[in-house]
N, C-alpha and C positions, 0 to 999 in steps of 0.2 A: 661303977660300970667299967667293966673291961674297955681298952680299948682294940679296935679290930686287930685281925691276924695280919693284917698285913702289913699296919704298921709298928708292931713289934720289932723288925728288924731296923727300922728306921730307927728308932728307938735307944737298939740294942749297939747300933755301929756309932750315935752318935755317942751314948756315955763314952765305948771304947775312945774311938778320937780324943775327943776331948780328956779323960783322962791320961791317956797315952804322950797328948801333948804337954801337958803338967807335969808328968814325970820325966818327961825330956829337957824340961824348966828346972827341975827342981834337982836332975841329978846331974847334967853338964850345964846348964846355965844360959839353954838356948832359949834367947825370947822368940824367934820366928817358930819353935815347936810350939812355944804355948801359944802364941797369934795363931799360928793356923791350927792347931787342936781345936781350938776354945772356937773360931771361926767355923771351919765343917762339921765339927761335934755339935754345935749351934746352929747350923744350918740342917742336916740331920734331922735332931731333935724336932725343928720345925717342921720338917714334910713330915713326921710321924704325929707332928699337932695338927696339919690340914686333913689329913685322911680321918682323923678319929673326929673331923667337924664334917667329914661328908665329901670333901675336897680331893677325892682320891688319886684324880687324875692330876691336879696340879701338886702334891704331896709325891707322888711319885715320877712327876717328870721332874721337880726340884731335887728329888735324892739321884735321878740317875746321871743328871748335869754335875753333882756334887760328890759322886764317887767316880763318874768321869774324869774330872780332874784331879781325884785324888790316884788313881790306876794311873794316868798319865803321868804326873810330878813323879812322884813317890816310884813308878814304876823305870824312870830314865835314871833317878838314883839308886836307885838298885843295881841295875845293869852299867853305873859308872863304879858302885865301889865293890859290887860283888857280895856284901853283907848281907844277909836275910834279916835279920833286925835292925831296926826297923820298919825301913823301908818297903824289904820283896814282903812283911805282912802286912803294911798296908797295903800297899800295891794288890795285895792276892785276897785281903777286902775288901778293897774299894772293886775290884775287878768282879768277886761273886756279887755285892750289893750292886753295881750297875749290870749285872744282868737279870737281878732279880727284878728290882724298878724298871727296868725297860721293859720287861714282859709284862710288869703289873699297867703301868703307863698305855701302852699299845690297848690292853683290855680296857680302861677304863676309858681311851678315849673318846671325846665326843662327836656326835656323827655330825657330819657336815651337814647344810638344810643351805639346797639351790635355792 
């Protein structure tokens, strides 16, 4: 069984991370790339495992906290070395994935009960 459309992207951004930090291990020798790859590509991966159990709303407020902070980080180091790789592509992933989760988030929210 497929899992939903929605959590394809979640999915799709954690492999990237995660391998994107491995390759930043593997070709300068930075362990904080693969720590944090292997950390938000894993964290990622999981909001796209809570949405495909039903959990959509907490799948997708965990992805838009977690490409929140990746647009943040990634995006101040951007704008300190000027580089587009990187950084400005995470940054400008992490930046369309938290706008997509926030919109999906907002929808799936639960409604409040006075």
């Amino acid at each position: 069984m497929a899992p939903p459309g929605s959590a394809h992207l979640n999915f799709t951004l954690g492999g990237l991370v995660a391998v994107g930090g491995a390759v930043g291990y593997f070709k300068k020798g930075s362990v904080p790339s693969l720590v944090a790859g292997l950390t938000f590509g894993g964290l990622l991966i999981g909001s796209g495992v809570l949405i495909t159990q039903g959990e959509s709303y907490k799948g997708h407020a965990l992805a838009s906290g977690v490409t929140g902070l990746m647009t943040l980080a990634m995006g101040q180091r951007f704008l300190a070395s000027g580089k587009f790789m990187p950084a400005g592509m995470v940054a400008t992933l992490g930046a369309a994935g938290l706008a997509y989760n926030a919109k999906k988030a907002i929808e799936w929210m639960p409604e409040k009960s006075d």
